[in-house]
C-alpha positions as CSV (number, residue, x, y, z in Angstrom):
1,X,-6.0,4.3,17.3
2,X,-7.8,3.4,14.2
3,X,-11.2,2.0,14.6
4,X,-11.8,-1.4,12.6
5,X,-13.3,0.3,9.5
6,X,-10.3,2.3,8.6
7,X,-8.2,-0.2,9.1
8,X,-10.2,-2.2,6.6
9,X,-9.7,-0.1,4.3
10,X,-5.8,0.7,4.6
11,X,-5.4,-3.0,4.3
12,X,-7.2,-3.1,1.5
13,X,-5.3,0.0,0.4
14,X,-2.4,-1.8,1.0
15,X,-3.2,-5.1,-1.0
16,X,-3.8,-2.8,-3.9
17,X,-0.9,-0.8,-3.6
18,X,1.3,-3.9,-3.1
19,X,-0.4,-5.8,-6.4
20,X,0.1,-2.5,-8.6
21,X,3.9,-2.4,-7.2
22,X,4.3,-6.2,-8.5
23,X,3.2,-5.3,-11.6
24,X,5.1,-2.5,-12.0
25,X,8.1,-4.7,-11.2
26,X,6.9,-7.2,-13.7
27,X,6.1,-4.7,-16.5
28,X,9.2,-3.1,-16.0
29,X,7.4,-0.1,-15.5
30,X,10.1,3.0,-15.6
31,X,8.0,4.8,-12.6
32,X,7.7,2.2,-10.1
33,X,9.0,4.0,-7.6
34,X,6.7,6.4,-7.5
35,X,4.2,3.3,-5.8
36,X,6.5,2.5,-3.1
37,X,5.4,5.6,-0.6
38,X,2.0,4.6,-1.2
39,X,2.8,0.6,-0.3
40,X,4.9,1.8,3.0
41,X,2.3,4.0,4.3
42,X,-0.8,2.4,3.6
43,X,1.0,-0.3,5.7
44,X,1.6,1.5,8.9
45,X,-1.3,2.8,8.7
46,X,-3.2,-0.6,8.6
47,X,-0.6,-1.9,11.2
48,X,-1.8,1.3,13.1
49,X,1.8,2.1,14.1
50,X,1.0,5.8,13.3
């Protein structure tokens, strides 16, 4: 179990990741892809599911 610090910060790593994946989408960035491993597990990790 994550204390409430770390999860602070993977939510925060995870509104980040999110915003940079939007733009990517929006920019029609050729690599956006490459953000989506960080979007999924910064989520579980804030959801503390692992």
């Amino acid at each position: 179990m994550a204390n409430g610090t770390s999860k602070f910060l993977y939510w925060i790593l995870f509104l980040a990741s999110t915003a940079a994946f939007v733009f990517a989408i929006a920019t029609h960035w050729e690599y956006l892809t490459l953000i989506l491993p960080f979007v999924c597990t910064f989520f579980v990790k804030a959801m503390d599911i692992i």
